[in-house]
N, C-alpha and C positions, 0 to 999 in steps of 0.2 A: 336348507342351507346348513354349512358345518360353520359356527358360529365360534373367535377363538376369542373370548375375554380376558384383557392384561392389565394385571394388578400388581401393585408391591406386597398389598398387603388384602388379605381376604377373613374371610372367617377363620377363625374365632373372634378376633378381632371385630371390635363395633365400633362402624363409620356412618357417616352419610353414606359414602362412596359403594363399602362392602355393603349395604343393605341396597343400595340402586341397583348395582351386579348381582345380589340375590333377587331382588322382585323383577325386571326385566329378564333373568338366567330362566327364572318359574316361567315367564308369560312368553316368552319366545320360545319355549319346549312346548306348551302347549298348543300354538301354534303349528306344531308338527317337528322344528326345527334341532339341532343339535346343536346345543350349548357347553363350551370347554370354558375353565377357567383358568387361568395360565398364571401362576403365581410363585410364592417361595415360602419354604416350612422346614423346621428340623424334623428330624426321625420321629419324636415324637408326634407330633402332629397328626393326628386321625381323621379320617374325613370318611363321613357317614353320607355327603353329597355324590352325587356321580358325577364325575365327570369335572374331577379336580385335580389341576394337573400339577405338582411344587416340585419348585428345583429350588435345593439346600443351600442354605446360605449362613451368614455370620449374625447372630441375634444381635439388634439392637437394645441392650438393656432390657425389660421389661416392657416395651413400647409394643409387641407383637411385629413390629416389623424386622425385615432381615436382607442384609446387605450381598448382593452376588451380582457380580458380571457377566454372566452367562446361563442359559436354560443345561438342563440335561442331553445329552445325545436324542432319546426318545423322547422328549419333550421338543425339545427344536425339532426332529423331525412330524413329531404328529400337528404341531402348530403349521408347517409348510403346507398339511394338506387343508387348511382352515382354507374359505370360501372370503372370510371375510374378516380383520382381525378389530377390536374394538378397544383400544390404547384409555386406561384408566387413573393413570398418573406419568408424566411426560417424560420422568427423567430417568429411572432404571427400563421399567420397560419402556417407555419409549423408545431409548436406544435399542433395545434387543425387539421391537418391532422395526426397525430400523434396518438394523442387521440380517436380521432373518424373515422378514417378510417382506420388505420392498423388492431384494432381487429377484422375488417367486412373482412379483405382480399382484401380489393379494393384495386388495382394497385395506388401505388402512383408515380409521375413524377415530378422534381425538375428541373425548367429552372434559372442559376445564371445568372441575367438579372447586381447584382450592382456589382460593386466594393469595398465591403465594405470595404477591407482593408484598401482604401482610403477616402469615405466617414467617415468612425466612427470620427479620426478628428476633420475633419470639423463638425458634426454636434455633437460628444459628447467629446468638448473641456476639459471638467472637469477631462478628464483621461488622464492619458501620454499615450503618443504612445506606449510602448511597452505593457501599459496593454489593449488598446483596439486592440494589434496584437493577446496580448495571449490568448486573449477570443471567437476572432473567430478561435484561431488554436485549441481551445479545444471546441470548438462547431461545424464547418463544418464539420470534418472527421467522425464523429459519426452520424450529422444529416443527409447527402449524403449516408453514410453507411445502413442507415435504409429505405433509398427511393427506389424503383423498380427501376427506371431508374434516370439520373443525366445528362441533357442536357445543353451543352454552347454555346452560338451562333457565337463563334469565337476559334481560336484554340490558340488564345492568351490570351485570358480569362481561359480556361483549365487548363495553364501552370498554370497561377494565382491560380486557385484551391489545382492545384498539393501542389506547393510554401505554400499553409495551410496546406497542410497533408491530403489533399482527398487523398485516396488510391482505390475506388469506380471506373467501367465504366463511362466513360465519353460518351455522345454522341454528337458530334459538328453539330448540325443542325442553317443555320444563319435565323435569325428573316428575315420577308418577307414586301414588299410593294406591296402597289396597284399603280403596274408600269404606270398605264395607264395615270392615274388621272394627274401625272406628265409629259410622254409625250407627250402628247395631248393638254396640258394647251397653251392658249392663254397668249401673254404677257400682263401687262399693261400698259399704257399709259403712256411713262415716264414724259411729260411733266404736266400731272394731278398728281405726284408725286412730281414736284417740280424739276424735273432734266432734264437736254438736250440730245440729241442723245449720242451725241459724250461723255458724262460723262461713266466713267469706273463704274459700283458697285458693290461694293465685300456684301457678306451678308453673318449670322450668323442665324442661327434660333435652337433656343434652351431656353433649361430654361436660365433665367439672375442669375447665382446663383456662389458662391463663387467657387463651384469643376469645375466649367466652366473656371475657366484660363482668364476670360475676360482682366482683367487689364493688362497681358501680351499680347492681341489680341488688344487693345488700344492703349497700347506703340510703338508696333510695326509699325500697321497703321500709327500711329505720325509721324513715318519716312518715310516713305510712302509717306504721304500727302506734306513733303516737301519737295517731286524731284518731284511729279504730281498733277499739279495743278485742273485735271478734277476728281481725283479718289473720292469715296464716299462709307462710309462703314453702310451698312442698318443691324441693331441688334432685329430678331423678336423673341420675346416671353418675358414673363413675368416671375418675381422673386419676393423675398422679397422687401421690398419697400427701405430699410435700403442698398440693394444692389445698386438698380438704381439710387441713391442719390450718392453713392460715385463714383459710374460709372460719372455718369455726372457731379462731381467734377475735377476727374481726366482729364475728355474732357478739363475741363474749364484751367488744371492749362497745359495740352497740345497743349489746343490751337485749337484745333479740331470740336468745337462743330459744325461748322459751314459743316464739311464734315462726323458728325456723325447722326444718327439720329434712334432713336427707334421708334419704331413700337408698342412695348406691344401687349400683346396680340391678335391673329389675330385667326378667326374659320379656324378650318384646312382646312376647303374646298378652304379658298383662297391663301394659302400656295403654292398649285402649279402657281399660276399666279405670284407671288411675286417672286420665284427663276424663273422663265422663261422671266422675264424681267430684271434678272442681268446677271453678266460676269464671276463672281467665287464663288466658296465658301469657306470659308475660317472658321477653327476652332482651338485653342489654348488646350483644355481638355484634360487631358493625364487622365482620370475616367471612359473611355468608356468601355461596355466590348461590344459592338455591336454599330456600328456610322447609326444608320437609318438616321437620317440626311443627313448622307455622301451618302447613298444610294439616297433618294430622291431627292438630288443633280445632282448625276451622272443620273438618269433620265431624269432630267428636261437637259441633256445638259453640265454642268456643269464641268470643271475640280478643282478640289479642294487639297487644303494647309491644313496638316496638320502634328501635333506633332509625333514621331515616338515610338507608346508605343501598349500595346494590346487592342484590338478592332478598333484600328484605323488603324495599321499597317497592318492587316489582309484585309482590304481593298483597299487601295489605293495602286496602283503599282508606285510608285517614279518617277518620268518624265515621265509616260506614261497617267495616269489618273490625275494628280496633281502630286504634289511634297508633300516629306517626309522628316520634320528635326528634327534634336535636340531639345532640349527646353533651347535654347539658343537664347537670344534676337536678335543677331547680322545675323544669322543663320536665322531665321525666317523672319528676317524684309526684308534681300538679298532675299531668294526666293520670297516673296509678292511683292519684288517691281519687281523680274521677270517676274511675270505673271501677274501683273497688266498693265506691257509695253509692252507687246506684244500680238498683236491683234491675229495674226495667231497663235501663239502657242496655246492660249486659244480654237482657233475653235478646233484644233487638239485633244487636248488633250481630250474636251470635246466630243469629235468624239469618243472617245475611251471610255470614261467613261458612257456614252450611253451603250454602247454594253457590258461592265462590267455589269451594271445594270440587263441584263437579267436573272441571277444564283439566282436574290433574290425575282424572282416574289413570291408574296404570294400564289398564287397556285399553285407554285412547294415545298415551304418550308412547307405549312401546310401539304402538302400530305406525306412528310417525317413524321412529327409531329405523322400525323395520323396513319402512318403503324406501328410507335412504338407504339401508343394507342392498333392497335388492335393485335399487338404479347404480350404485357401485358395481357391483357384482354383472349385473350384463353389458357394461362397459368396462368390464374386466381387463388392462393394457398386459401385454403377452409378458411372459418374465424376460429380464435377461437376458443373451445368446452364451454370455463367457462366463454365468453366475457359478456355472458348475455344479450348482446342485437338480437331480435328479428327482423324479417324481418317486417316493416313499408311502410305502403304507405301512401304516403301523396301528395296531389294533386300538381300539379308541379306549379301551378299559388298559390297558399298556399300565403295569404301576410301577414301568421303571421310572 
């Protein structure tokens, strides 16, 4: 199959989302099949991937994303001859899967990777809450309506859809890891990190970003840090800069600085040695609608703390794999300093969360992916009569 993935935003760029589209883009090549990635990039933009295809657009500040109405001539044409197209955020491409692949008849597939209900908010403050509820409740149900398939990677994110007015099949397939990378990882050297055997450390690895709940994952720690004096909380990945400044105000007016300590950004490759040398994992975001995180966690070993809402909840089994609370301070902070004091529960738990881990290998989740690729695809409905557009080949390396 000629496989055409649609993104706003791709690599370089680190998402949940662009790392789904990278490890299912690897595992569906492998397979045999051709994987495009259909996105937006200024001129600069280099891509050392094959088979990545950007139409230029208006840079959003420093955010890596980029605003455009429209693919390229050779871009809209080489997506026409996609088999099957695979929608990765609803609203730019979506509309331009919309535009340019329904009237061909290409199977379209729609994975709700965010929680916009909760992001809009946070990132388009200028509007009250109920007019950015009312806008995706009169936008998902129509744009789900019109996709071939509608896949959510947790069955708590579904309900979330429902909750807008999706009326549409749902198909709950969970995004997948490369379990290995994680189990297999070598730890590192704590003492080249600055910390002693016997020190506890909890870590976080995700974006530093305001839907991330961090400053409630800092308070609570605070409490933490003063019943145990060995605990240490490692914060990996990078945010807005405006983030990380008041992050590390807050350490300073908690007192903490001395047991917190960022990382910034780190290449994922060494991600797995970085949780294989901690104790727990621990995350505050009630934004998820799929905790990969949480997964590569429970890989490495792991038992993990977190908030009880969807996409998190759908993972973590409550005192079996980690622990599951409220999003209440007092709540939170009693379970962290649970399983930061006790050695053995941690082995246990993580014992368990290991063997959790195996339902999400990326080679059983794409192969789900895929078999809905190819029951679309042979119930392919013909294009158009009046669409006007013509069958085009355009060379797949094409770098207009």
């Amino acid at each position: 199959m000629r496989i055409g993935m649609m993104a706003d935003v791709y690599k370089p760029h680190v998402s949940g989302v662009t790392h789904y589209i990278e490890l299912n883009k690897r595992q569906f090549e492998r397979a045999g099949h051709k994987v495009f990635v259909f996105t937006f990039g200024g001129r600069a933009t280099a891509d050392v991937e094959e088979r990545v295809v950007r139409s230029p657009g208006v840079p959003l500040g420093s955010t890596g994303y980029y605003f455009a109405l429209r693919y390229t001539v050779a871009a809209r044409r080489l997506l026409q001859t996609m088999d099957v197209a695979h929608i990765h955020h609803p609203f730019l491409s979506g509309q331009l899967a919309l535009r340019y692949c329904a009237p061909r008849g290409i199977p379209m597939v729609f994975t709700n990777h965010t929680r916009y209900d909760l992001y809009a908010p946070v990132y388009l403050p200028i509007l009250p809450g109920n007019a950015s509820a009312g806008l995706l409740r009169a936008y998902m149900p129509s744009f789900c309506d019109a996709m071939d398939l509608v896949i959510s990677p947790s069955a708590g994110t579904a309900a979330v859809l429902r909750g807008l007015g999706v009326a549409s099949p749902i198909e709950i397939i969970p995004s997948g890891v490369q379990l290995q990378d994680f189990v297999q990882a070598n730890p590192m050297s704590r003492a080249a990190l600055g910390f002693n055997e016997g020190d506890i450390l909890l870590v976080y690895a995700g974006r530093v970003a305001t839907e991330k709940n961090l400053r409630f994952l800092l308070q609570a720690f605070a409490g933490v840090a003063r019943v145990l004096d060995n605990v240490h909380l490692i914060v990996i990945g990078g945010g807005p800069k405006q983030i990380a400044l008041d992050l590390h105000s807050l350490a300073d007016k908690l007192r903490i600085n001395g047991r917190l300590h960022f990382t910034g950004m780190v290449p994922y490759a060494t991600l797995p040695a970085y949780l294989a040398t901690c104790d727990a994992f621990v995350t505050a975001s009630v934004t998820e609608t799929f905790g990969l995180s949480i997964v590569e966690a429970f890989a490495s070993g792991l038992p993990v703390l977190g908030i009880s809402s969807p996409g998190i909840s759908d993972l973590i089994e409550d005192s079996k794999t980690g622990y599951l609370t409220s999003e209440d301070q007092s709540a939170f902070t009693s379970k962290l300093t649970r399983l930061s004091s006790d050695a053995g529960l941690r082995k246990e738990m993580g014992r368990r969360a290991r063997e959790a881990s195996t339902r999400y290998a990326i080679e059983n989740t794409s192969q789900l992916v895929l078999e809905q690729y190819q029951r679309l695809v042979s119930g392919r409905r013909p294009a158009k009569a009046d669409s006007g557009i013509g069958k085009v080949t355009v060379p797949e390396n094409d770098p207009r």
